[in-house]
C-alpha positions in Angstrom: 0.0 0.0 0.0 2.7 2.3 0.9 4.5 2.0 -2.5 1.1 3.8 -3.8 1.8 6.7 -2.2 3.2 8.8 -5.2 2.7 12.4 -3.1 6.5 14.4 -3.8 7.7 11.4 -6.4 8.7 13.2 -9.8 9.0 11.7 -13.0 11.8 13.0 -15.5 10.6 13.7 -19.2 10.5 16.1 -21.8 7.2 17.1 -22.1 6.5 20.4 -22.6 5.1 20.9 -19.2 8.7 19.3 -17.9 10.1 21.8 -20.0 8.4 24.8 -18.2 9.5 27.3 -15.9 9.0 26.2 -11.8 7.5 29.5 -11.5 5.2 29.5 -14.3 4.0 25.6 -13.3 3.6 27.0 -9.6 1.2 30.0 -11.0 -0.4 27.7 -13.6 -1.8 25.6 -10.7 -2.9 28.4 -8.7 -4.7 29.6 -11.7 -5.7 26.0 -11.9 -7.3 26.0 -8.5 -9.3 29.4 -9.3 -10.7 27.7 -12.2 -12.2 25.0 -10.4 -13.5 27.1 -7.6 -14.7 29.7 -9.9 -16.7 26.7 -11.7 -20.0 26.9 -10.8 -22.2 24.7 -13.1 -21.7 21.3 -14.7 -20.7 22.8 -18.0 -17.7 24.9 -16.2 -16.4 21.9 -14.3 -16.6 19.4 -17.5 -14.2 22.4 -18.8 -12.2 21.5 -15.5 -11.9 18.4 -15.4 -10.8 17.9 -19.6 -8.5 21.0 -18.7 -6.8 18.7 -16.3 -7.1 15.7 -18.7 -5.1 17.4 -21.2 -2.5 18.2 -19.1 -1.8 15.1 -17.8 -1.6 13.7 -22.3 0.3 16.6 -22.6 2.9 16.0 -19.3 3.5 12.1 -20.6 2.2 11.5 -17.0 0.1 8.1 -16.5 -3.5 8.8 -15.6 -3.3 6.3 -13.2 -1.0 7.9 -11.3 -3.5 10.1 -10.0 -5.4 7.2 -9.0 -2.5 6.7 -6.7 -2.4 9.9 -5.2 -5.9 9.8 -4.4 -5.5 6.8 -2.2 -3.9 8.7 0.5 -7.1 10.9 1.4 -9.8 8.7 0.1 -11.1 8.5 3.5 -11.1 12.7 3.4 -13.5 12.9 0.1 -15.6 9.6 1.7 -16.2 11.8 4.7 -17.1 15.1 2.6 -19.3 13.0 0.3 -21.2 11.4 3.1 -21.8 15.1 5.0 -23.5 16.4 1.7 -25.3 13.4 1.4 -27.1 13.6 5.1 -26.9 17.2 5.5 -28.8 18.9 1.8 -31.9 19.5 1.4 -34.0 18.3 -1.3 -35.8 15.2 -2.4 -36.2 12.8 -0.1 -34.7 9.0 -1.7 -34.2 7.5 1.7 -34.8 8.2 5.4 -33.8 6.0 8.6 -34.3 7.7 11.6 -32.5 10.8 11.4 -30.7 9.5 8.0 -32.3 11.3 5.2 -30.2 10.8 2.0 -31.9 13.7 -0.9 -31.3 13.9 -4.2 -29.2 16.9 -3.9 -27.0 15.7 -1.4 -26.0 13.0 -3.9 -25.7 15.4 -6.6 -23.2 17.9 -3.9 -21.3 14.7 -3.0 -20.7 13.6 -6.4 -19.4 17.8 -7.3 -17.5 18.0 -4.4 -15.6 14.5 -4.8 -14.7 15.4 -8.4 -13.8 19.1 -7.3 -11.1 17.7 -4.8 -9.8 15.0 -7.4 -9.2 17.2 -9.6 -7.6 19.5 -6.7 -5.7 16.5 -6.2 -4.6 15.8 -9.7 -3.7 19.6 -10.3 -1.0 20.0 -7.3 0.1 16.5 -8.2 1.0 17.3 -11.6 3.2 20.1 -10.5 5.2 17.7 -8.5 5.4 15.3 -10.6 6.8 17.3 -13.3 9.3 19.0 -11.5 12.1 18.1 -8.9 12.2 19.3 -5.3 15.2 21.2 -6.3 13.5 23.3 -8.7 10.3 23.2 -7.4 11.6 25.4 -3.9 14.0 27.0 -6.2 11.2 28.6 -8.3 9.4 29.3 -4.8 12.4 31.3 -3.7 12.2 33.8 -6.7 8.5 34.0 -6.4 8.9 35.1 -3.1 12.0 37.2 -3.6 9.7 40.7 -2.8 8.7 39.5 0.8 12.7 39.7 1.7 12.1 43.3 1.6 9.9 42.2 4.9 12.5 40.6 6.7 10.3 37.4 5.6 13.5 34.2 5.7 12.3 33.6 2.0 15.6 31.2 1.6 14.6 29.4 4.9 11.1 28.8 3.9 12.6 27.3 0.7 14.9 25.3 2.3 12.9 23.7 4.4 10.1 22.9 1.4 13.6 21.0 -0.5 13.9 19.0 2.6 10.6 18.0 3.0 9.6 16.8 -0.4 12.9 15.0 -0.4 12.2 13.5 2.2 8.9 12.2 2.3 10.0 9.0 -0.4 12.6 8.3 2.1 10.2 7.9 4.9 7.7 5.9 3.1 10.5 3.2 2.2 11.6 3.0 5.6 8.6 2.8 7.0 7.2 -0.2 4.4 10.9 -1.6 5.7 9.2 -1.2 9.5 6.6 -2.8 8.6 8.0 -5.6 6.9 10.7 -6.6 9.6 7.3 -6.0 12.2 5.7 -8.4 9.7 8.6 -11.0 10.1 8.0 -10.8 13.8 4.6 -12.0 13.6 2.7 -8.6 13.9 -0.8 -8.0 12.6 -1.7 -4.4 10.9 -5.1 -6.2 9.3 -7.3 -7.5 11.7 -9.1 -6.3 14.5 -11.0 -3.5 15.1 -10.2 0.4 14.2 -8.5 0.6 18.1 -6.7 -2.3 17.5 -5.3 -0.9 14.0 -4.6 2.0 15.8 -2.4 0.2 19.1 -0.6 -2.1 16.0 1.0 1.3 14.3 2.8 2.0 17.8 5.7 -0.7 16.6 6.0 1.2 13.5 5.7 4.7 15.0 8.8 4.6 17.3 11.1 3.3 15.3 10.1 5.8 12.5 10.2 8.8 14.9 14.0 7.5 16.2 14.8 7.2 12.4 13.3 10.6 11.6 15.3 12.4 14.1 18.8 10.5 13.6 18.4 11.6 9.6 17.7 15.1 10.7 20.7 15.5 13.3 22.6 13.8 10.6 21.3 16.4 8.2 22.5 19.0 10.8 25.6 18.1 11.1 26.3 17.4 7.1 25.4 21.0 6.6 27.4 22.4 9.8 30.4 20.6 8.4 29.8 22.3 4.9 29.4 25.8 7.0 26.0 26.4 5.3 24.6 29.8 5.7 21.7 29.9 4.1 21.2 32.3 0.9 23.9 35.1 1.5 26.1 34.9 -1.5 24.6 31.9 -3.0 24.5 31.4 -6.2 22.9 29.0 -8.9 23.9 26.7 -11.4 20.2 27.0 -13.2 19.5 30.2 -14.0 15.3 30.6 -14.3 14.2 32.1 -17.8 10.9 32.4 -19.3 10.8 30.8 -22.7 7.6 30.7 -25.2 6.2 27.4 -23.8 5.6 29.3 -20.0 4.2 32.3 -21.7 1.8 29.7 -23.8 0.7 27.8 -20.6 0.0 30.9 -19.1 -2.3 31.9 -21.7 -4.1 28.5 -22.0 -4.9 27.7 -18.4 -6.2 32.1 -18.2 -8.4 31.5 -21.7 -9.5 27.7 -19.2 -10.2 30.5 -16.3 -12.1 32.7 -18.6 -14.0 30.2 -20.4 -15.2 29.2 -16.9 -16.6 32.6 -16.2 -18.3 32.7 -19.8 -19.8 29.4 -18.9 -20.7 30.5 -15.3 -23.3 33.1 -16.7 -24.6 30.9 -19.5 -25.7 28.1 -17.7 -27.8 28.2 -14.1 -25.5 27.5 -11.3 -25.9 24.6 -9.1 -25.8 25.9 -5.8 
């Protein structure tokens, strides 16, 4: 299960998407987000959800993949389904008790699911196509003006390289955890949800002792190399904007603004 888990993974291509600017990918998703909570009819969030579908042919990306980075917070759009189910009004389908399921609570479940999937599969894509490295590099120039501030923009940065870096290396060792718990005769299946619970305390511990030896490690490392953060640091990628981040741009604004059009054509369905 834990080799599912695809959330900071990147995947090396040449796609034109790999190809783009950090800083243009990072405003292309927020654009990206705008769009689907801008999309207030069925007609604006089909324009969503092929948006995203195109980016992913485009990226060379598997759409499977995003199958596997819904896994992690299944659970999350289970729960939000189920609230709109039992808590909209309208038609009455089914009622136990104090269940009532209504039409239009199916119909905000199924809208808000496929809203946070394709949430999902937008901030995936950026990672995916880009490597931590980059990824906080283009952060770091976006957020160059909040210096001024006294804001530690090359801390912030730092700390996002480290933690998309690391989050792979954690999920090996803990599938390792588990695996040598395994061996020992533990069970992580059966039981009930408290005994699932008390059965992650092996794996816990050791993962917390691991986590904090790699970061004292990491300490030291950097100590050694007498890091000091960004004063007089330079780079061996220089960003530049090149035709394909102006064109993305472009697209994923005439996506936004189609959205709008559609927004006052159609009746909204809130």
């Amino acid at each position: 299960m834990l080799k599912d888990i695809t959330i900071g993974q990147y995947f090396p291509g040449n796609s034109p998407i790999h190809r783009m600017d950090p800083r243009a990918k990072i405003v292309f998703m927020a654009i990206y987000i705008l769009e689907l909570f801008l999309a207030g009819n069925l007609q604006a969030m089909a324009v969503s959800i092929l948006f995203i579908l195109i980016s992913y042919q485009v990226s060379g990306i598997p759409i499977k993949m995003v199958l596997k980075s819904i896994k992690p917070v299944l659970m999350l759009i289970l729960f939000t389904g189920v609230l709109n189910m039992l808590f909209v009004d309208g038609n009455v389908l089914f009622q136990f008790g104090f269940i009532r399921i209504t039409d239009q609570g199916i119909f905000y479940a199924v809208v808000m699911a496929v809203r946070i999937i394709c949430l999902i599969a937008g901030t995936t894509l950026l990672t995916y196509t880009t490597s931590p490295i980059v990824l906080t590099d283009g952060v770091e120039r976006l957020m160059e003006p909040l210096g001024a501030l006294h804001v530690p923009v090359h801390e912030i940065a730092m700390m996002m390289t480290i933690a998309l870096r690391f989050i792979p290396t954690l999920i090996e060792e803990t599938d390792k955890i588990m695996s040598a718990q395994k061996a020992r005769g533990a069970d992580f299946e059966s039981g009930g949800l408290m005994d699932k619970a008390k059965s992650l305390v092996p794996i816990m511990i050791p993962l917390f002792v691991s986590s904090f030896r790699r970061a004292d490690e990491l300490a030291m490392a950097m100590e050694c190399r007498c890091y000091h953060g960004g004063v007089g640091r330079t780079r061996m990628r220089q960003l530049k904007y090149s035709a394909v981040d102006y064109a993305g741009l472009a697209l994923s604004l005439l996506a936004v603004a189609g959205v709008v059009v559609l927004n006052g054509l159609f009746p909204s369905i809130y």
